[in-house]
N, C-alpha and C positions, 0 to 999 in steps of 0.2 A: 275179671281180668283174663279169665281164661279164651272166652270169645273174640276179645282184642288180639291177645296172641294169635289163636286162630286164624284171626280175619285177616292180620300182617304176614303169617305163614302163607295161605290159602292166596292172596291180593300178590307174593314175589312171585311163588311159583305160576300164575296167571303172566305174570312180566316176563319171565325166563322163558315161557313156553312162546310167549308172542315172538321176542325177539331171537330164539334161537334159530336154529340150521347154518346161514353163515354159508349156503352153498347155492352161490346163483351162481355158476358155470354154465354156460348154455349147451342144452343138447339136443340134438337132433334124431329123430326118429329115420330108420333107413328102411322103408316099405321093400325096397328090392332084396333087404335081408332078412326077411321076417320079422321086418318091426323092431330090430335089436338097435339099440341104440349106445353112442359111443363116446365120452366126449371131448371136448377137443384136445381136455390136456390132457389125457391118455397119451396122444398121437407121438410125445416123447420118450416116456416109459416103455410104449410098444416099441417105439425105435431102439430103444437102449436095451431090451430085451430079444430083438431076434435081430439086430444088423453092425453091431456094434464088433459081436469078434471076428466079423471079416473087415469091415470098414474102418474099425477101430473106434476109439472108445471116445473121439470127441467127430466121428466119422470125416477123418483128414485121410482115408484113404490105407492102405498097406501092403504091400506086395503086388498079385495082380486084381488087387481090386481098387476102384475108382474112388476119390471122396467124394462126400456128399454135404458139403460143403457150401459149394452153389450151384448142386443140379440145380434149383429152380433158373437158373439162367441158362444152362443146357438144354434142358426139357421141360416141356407144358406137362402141367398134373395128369393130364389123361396119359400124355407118353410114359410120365413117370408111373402111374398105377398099371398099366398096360407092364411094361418090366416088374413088377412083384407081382402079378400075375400070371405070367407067361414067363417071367424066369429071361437069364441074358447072359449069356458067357458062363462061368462058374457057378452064378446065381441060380438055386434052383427056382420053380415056379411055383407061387403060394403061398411060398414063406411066410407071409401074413395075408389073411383070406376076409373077405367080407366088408363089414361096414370099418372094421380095424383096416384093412386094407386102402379104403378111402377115405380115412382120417390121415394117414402116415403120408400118402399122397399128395395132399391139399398140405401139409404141413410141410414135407420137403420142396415142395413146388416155391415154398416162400422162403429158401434158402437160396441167395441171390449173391 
């Protein structure tokens, strides 16, 4: 009896281990970053962590700063990563650097 139990113990944990993870997100490798990769649903969390207390908090804009709402209809991704790069009015530059930099980018570009 004990071997059966065993083999029923031994036979789930076989089953849990095949079918876990549960994390097909896709991601990409950014060679121009050192290989550091980002993934895409980051690109909101990074937004809501460095552009939200000037833009506000569903980024509709506040005082003198723009909403971001539907940059992607004002600016192409390059324009739009090129300003969190290089910084633009009040904004300073780098505020987010790197392959984060060109997630947040591609992401706002598709707020239309």
């Amino acid at each position: 009896m004990n071997k059966k139990l065993l083999a029923a113990i031994f036979g789930s944990a076989l089953m849990l281990a095949a079918c876990g993870g549960g994390d097909d997100e896709a991601t990409e490798p950014n060679d121009e970053n050192g290989g550091e990769v980002v993934e895409t649903q980051d690109a909101e969390k990074i937004v809501q962590g460095n552009c939200t207390s000037c833009h506000g908090g569903n980024l509709e804009g506040q005082g003198n700063f723009p909403s971001l709402t539907d940059v992607g209809s004002r600016l192409s991704q390059e324009e739009i990563l090129k300003v969190i790069q290089e910084g633009k009015g009040a904004m300073p530059a780098n505020i987010i650097e790197g392959a984060e930099a060109e997630v947040v980018a591609e992401w706002l570009s598709n707020k239309k």
